[in-house]
C-alpha positions in Angstrom: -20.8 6.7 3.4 -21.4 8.6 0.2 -19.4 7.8 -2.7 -17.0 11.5 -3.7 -15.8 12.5 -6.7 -12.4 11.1 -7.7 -9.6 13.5 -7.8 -7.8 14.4 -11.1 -4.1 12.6 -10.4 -1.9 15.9 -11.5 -2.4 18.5 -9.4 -2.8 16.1 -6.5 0.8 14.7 -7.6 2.0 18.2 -7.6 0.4 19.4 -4.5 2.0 16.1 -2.5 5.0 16.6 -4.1 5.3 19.9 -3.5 5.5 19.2 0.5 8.4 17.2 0.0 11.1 20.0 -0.9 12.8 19.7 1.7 14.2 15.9 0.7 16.8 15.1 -1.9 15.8 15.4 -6.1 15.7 11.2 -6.1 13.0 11.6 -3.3 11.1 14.1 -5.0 11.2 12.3 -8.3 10.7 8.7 -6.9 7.5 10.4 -5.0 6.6 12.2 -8.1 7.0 8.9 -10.5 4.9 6.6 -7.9 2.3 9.0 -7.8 1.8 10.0 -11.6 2.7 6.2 -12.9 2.1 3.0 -10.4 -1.3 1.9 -11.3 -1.9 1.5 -7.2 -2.0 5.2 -6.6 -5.0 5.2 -9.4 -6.8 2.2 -7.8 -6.8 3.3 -4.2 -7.8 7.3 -4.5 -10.8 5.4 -7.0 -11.2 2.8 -3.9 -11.3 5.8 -1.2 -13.7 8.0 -3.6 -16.2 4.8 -4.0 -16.2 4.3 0.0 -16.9 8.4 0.6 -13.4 8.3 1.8 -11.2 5.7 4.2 -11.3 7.4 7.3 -7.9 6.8 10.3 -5.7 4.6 7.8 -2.5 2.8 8.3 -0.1 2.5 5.7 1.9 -0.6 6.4 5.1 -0.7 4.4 4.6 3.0 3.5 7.8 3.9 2.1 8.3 8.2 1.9 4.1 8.1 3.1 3.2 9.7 -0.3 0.0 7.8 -0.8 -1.2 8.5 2.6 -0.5 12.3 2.2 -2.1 12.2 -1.3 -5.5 10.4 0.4 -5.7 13.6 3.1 -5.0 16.6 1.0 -7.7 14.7 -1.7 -9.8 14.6 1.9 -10.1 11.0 1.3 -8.7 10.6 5.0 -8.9 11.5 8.1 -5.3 11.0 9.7 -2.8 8.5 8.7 -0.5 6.3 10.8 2.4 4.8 8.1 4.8 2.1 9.2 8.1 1.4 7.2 11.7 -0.6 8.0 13.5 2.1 6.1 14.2 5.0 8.7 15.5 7.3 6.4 12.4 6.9 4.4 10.3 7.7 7.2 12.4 10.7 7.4 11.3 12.0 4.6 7.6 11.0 4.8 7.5 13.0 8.4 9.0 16.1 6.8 6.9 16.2 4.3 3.6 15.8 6.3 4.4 18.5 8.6 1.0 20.1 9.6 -1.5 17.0 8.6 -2.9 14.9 10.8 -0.4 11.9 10.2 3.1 10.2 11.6 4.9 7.6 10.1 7.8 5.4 12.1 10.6 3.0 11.3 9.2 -0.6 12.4 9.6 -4.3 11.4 6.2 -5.4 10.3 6.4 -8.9 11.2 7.0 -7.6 15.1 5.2 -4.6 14.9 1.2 -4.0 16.2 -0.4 -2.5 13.6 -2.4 0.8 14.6 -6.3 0.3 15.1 -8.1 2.1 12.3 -11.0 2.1 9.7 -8.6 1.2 6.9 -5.1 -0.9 6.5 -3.3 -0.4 2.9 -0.5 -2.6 2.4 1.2 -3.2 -1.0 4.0 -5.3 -2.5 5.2 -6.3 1.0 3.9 -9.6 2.0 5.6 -11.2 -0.8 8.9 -10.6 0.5 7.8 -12.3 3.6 7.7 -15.7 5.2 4.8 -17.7 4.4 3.6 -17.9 8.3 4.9 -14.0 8.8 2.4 -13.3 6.2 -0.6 -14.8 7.0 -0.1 -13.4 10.9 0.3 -10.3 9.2 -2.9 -10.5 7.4 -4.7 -11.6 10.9 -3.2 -8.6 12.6 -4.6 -6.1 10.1 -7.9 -7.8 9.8 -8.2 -7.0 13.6 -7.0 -3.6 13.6 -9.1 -2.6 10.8 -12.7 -1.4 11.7 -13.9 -1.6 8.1 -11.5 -2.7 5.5 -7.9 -3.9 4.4 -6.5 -3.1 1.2 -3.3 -5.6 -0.4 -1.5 -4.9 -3.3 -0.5 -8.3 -3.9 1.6 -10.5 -6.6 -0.8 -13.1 -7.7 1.3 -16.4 -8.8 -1.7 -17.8 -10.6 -2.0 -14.8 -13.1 -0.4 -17.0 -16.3 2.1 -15.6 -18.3 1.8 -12.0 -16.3 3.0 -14.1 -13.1 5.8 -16.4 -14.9 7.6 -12.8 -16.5 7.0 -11.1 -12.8 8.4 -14.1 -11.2 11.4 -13.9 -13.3 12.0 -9.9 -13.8 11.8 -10.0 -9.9 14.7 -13.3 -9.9 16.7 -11.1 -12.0 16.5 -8.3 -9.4 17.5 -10.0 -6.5 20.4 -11.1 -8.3 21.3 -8.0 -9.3 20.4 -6.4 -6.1 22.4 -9.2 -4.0 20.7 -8.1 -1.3 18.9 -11.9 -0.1 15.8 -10.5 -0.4 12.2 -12.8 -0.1 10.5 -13.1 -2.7 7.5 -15.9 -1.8 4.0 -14.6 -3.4 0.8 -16.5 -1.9 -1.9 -17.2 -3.9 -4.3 -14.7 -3.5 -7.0 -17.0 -2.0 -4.8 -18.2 0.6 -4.0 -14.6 1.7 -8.2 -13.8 1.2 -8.9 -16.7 3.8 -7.6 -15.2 7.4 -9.7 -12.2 6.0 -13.2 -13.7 5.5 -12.4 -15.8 9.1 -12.4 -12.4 10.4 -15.8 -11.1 8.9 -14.6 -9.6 5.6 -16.0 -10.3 2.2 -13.4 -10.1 -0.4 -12.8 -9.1 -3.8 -10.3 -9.1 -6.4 -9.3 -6.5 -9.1 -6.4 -6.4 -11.4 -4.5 -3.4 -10.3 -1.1 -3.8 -13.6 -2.3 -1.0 -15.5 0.2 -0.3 -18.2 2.9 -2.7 -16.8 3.0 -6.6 -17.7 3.0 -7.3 -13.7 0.5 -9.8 -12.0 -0.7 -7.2 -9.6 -4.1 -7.1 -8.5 -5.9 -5.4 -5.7 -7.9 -7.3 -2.9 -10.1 -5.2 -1.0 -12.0 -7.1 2.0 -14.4 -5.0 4.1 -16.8 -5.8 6.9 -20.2 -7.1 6.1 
Protein backbone atom coordinates (compact mmCIF):
# COMPACT_ATOMS: atom_id res chain seq x y z
CA UNK A 1 0.00 0.00 0.00
CA UNK A 2 0.73 3.63 -0.41
CA UNK A 3 2.46 5.39 2.27
CA UNK A 4 -0.42 8.50 3.88
CA UNK A 5 0.26 11.42 5.46
CA UNK A 6 0.73 11.32 9.21
CA UNK A 7 -1.80 12.85 11.28
CA UNK A 8 -1.17 15.92 13.48
CA UNK A 9 -1.38 14.22 17.25
CA UNK A 10 -3.91 17.16 18.80
CA UNK A 11 -6.92 17.17 17.18
CA UNK A 12 -6.75 13.40 16.82
CA UNK A 13 -6.22 13.35 20.78
CA UNK A 14 -9.20 15.55 21.05
CA UNK A 15 -11.38 13.89 18.60
CA UNK A 16 -10.69 10.27 20.50
CA UNK A 17 -11.03 11.76 23.54
CA UNK A 18 -13.87 13.40 22.91
CA UNK A 19 -15.85 9.91 22.48
CA UNK A 20 -15.02 9.00 25.77
CA UNK A 21 -17.38 11.44 27.86
CA UNK A 22 -19.26 9.21 29.06
CA UNK A 23 -16.36 7.53 31.49
CA UNK A 24 -15.05 9.04 34.67
CA UNK A 25 -12.38 12.47 34.54
CA UNK A 26 -9.30 9.81 35.43
CA UNK A 27 -10.37 7.92 32.26
CA UNK A 28 -10.61 10.91 30.15
CA UNK A 29 -7.29 12.27 31.44
CA UNK A 30 -5.38 8.94 31.46
CA UNK A 31 -6.75 8.54 27.67
CA UNK A 32 -5.88 12.12 26.99
CA UNK A 33 -2.18 11.84 28.67
CA UNK A 34 -1.35 8.42 26.68
CA UNK A 35 -2.32 9.88 23.66
CA UNK A 36 -0.64 13.45 23.68
CA UNK A 37 2.60 12.05 25.75
CA UNK A 38 3.66 8.12 25.46
CA UNK A 39 6.06 8.13 22.67
CA UNK A 40 4.17 4.74 21.36
CA UNK A 41 1.09 6.62 20.21
CA UNK A 42 3.68 8.78 17.94
CA UNK A 43 5.57 5.63 16.71
CA UNK A 44 2.62 3.61 15.61
CA UNK A 45 0.12 6.38 13.79
CA UNK A 46 3.98 7.09 11.90
CA UNK A 47 4.23 3.06 11.50
CA UNK A 48 0.39 2.87 10.10
CA UNK A 49 1.00 6.15 7.87
CA UNK A 50 4.37 4.46 6.30
CA UNK A 51 2.37 1.05 5.60
CA UNK A 52 -0.75 3.18 3.89
CA UNK A 53 -2.53 2.18 6.98
CA UNK A 54 -2.77 -1.36 9.14
CA UNK A 55 -5.86 -2.66 7.96
CA UNK A 56 -8.27 -5.47 10.68
CA UNK A 57 -5.88 -4.89 13.84
CA UNK A 58 -5.82 -6.45 17.25
CA UNK A 59 -4.85 -4.69 20.13
CA UNK A 60 -3.66 -7.18 22.63
CA UNK A 61 -3.43 -5.77 26.12
CA UNK A 62 -5.40 -2.67 24.88
CA UNK A 63 -6.31 -1.06 27.98
CA UNK A 64 -9.46 1.79 27.46
CA UNK A 65 -8.76 0.84 23.31
CA UNK A 66 -7.59 4.54 22.73
CA UNK A 67 -4.91 3.72 20.26
CA UNK A 68 -7.13 1.56 18.27
CA UNK A 69 -9.90 4.25 18.05
CA UNK A 70 -7.12 6.91 17.33
CA UNK A 71 -5.82 4.51 14.22
CA UNK A 72 -9.76 4.42 12.67
CA UNK A 73 -10.89 7.95 13.00
CA UNK A 74 -6.99 8.89 11.48
CA UNK A 75 -8.37 6.04 8.79
CA UNK A 76 -5.33 4.24 9.47
CA UNK A 77 -7.60 1.07 10.13
CA UNK A 78 -10.13 -0.78 9.13
CA UNK A 79 -11.78 -2.32 12.30
CA UNK A 80 -10.26 -3.16 15.46
CA UNK A 81 -10.60 -6.18 17.75
CA UNK A 82 -8.82 -5.08 21.42
CA UNK A 83 -8.22 -7.64 24.11
CA UNK A 84 -7.60 -6.55 27.80
CA UNK A 85 -7.72 -8.48 31.54
CA UNK A 86 -9.22 -5.34 33.02
CA UNK A 87 -13.05 -5.54 32.45
CA UNK A 88 -13.78 -2.30 33.61
CA UNK A 89 -11.30 -0.99 31.13
CA UNK A 90 -12.91 -2.66 28.44
CA UNK A 91 -15.95 -0.92 29.56
CA UNK A 92 -14.87 2.14 28.85
CA UNK A 93 -13.04 1.37 25.51
CA UNK A 94 -16.61 -0.17 24.19
CA UNK A 95 -18.38 3.01 25.18
CA UNK A 96 -16.32 5.03 23.72
CA UNK A 97 -16.19 3.26 20.32
CA UNK A 98 -19.81 3.13 19.90
CA UNK A 99 -20.54 3.46 16.09
CA UNK A 100 -16.86 2.28 14.62
CA UNK A 101 -16.16 -0.72 13.33
CA UNK A 102 -14.38 -2.23 16.57
CA UNK A 103 -15.08 -4.44 20.07
CA UNK A 104 -12.92 -4.89 22.67
CA UNK A 105 -13.33 -7.86 25.55
CA UNK A 106 -12.03 -8.76 28.98
CA UNK A 107 -9.61 -11.89 28.21
CA UNK A 108 -6.36 -13.48 29.71
CA UNK A 109 -3.84 -13.22 27.04
CA UNK A 110 -1.86 -16.24 27.90
CA UNK A 111 -5.32 -18.38 27.31
CA UNK A 112 -6.84 -16.38 24.95
CA UNK A 113 -6.76 -16.89 20.77
CA UNK A 114 -5.85 -13.96 19.40
CA UNK A 115 -8.20 -12.59 16.45
CA UNK A 116 -6.87 -13.26 12.84
CA UNK A 117 -5.94 -9.94 11.28
CA UNK A 118 -3.48 -7.85 9.08
CA UNK A 119 -1.85 -6.35 12.09
CA UNK A 120 -1.22 -7.38 16.02
CA UNK A 121 -0.03 -4.34 18.33
CA UNK A 122 0.99 -5.36 21.66
CA UNK A 123 2.91 -3.11 24.12
CA UNK A 124 4.50 -3.28 27.60
CA UNK A 125 2.70 -6.66 28.21
CA UNK A 126 4.91 -9.51 27.56
CA UNK A 127 7.30 -8.34 30.17
CA UNK A 128 5.00 -9.04 32.90
CA UNK A 129 4.70 -12.46 31.59
CA UNK A 130 6.28 -15.86 32.02
CA UNK A 131 9.14 -16.49 29.94
CA UNK A 132 7.34 -19.63 27.96
CA UNK A 133 3.82 -17.61 28.17
CA UNK A 134 5.62 -15.08 26.20
CA UNK A 135 7.22 -16.61 23.53
CA UNK A 136 3.74 -18.73 22.92
CA UNK A 137 2.32 -15.41 22.82
CA UNK A 138 4.58 -14.19 20.29
CA UNK A 139 3.81 -17.60 18.10
CA UNK A 140 0.12 -16.98 18.45
CA UNK A 141 0.30 -13.47 17.01
CA UNK A 142 2.80 -14.27 14.39
CA UNK A 143 -0.08 -16.70 13.11
CA UNK A 144 -2.85 -14.57 13.42
CA UNK A 145 -1.24 -11.72 11.73
CA UNK A 146 -1.57 -11.69 7.87
CA UNK A 147 1.12 -9.05 7.55
CA UNK A 148 2.70 -7.72 10.61
CA UNK A 149 3.16 -7.62 14.55
CA UNK A 150 4.03 -4.65 16.37
CA UNK A 151 5.71 -5.05 20.33
CA UNK A 152 6.44 -2.35 22.49
CA UNK A 153 8.89 -4.06 24.40
CA UNK A 154 11.50 -3.36 27.48
CA UNK A 155 14.78 -4.13 26.04
CA UNK A 156 17.21 -5.38 29.04
CA UNK A 157 20.33 -4.86 26.98
CA UNK A 158 19.69 -1.04 26.49
CA UNK A 159 22.70 0.03 29.19
CA UNK A 160 22.05 2.40 31.63
CA UNK A 161 18.34 3.16 30.07
CA UNK A 162 17.62 -0.65 31.05
CA UNK A 163 19.43 -0.71 34.59
CA UNK A 164 17.21 2.79 35.76
CA UNK A 165 13.95 0.99 34.02
CA UNK A 166 14.69 -2.12 35.73
CA UNK A 167 14.88 -0.50 38.92
CA UNK A 168 12.01 2.50 38.70
CA UNK A 169 9.86 -0.66 37.65
CA UNK A 170 11.32 -2.78 41.24
CA UNK A 171 10.38 0.27 43.04
CA UNK A 172 6.74 0.03 41.61
CA UNK A 173 6.00 -3.30 42.37
CA UNK A 174 6.87 -2.62 45.76
CA UNK A 175 4.95 0.14 46.04
CA UNK A 176 2.16 -1.37 44.15
CA UNK A 177 2.35 -4.76 46.33
CA UNK A 178 0.46 -6.17 43.81
CA UNK A 179 3.07 -9.47 42.83
CA UNK A 180 3.20 -8.31 39.57
CA UNK A 181 5.88 -9.96 36.71
CA UNK A 182 8.21 -8.19 35.73
CA UNK A 183 10.73 -10.57 33.33
CA UNK A 184 11.85 -8.48 30.03
CA UNK A 185 13.33 -10.82 27.17
CA UNK A 186 15.95 -9.71 25.21
CA UNK A 187 14.63 -8.35 22.19
CA UNK A 188 16.28 -10.96 19.96
CA UNK A 189 14.92 -13.75 21.71
CA UNK A 190 11.39 -12.36 21.36
CA UNK A 191 12.38 -11.44 17.33
CA UNK A 192 13.19 -15.25 16.83
CA UNK A 193 9.52 -17.13 16.98
CA UNK A 194 8.83 -14.11 14.47
CA UNK A 195 11.37 -14.67 11.71
CA UNK A 196 10.52 -18.74 12.23
CA UNK A 197 7.26 -17.60 11.09
CA UNK A 198 8.29 -15.60 7.86
CA UNK A 199 8.76 -12.10 9.31
CA UNK A 200 11.73 -9.91 8.85
CA UNK A 201 12.27 -7.81 11.81
CA UNK A 202 13.40 -4.52 12.85
CA UNK A 203 14.11 -2.54 15.80
CA UNK A 204 13.55 1.22 16.65
CA UNK A 205 13.91 3.07 19.84
CA UNK A 206 10.42 4.03 20.71
CA UNK A 207 11.60 6.36 24.78
CA UNK A 208 11.01 9.55 23.30
CA UNK A 209 11.34 12.04 26.10
CA UNK A 210 11.44 9.39 28.92
CA UNK A 211 14.82 7.71 30.14
CA UNK A 212 12.92 4.07 29.51
CA UNK A 213 14.52 1.23 27.37
CA UNK A 214 11.57 1.10 25.10
CA UNK A 215 11.93 0.33 21.58
CA UNK A 216 9.59 -0.72 18.96
CA UNK A 217 9.96 -4.16 16.94
CA UNK A 218 8.04 -4.25 13.92
CA UNK A 219 8.14 -7.76 11.96
CA UNK A 220 6.21 -8.02 8.68
CA UNK A 221 5.87 -10.70 6.09
CA UNK A 222 8.38 -10.91 3.33
Amino acid sequence: MTAVAVPELRPLAARVVGRYAGTSRYARGFVRGKLLTDPATTAVLRLAAEAGGFGRVADLGCGRGQVGLALLLAGLAESVAGLDLDAGKIRDANRAAQGLPARFEAADLGLAPVPACDTVLIFDVLLQMPAAAQLDLVGRMAAAARQRVVIRAFDPDCGWRARLGSAMEEAGRRLRGDGSDFRPLPVEQIAEPLRRQGFVTRVRPCWGWTPLPNVMLVAERR
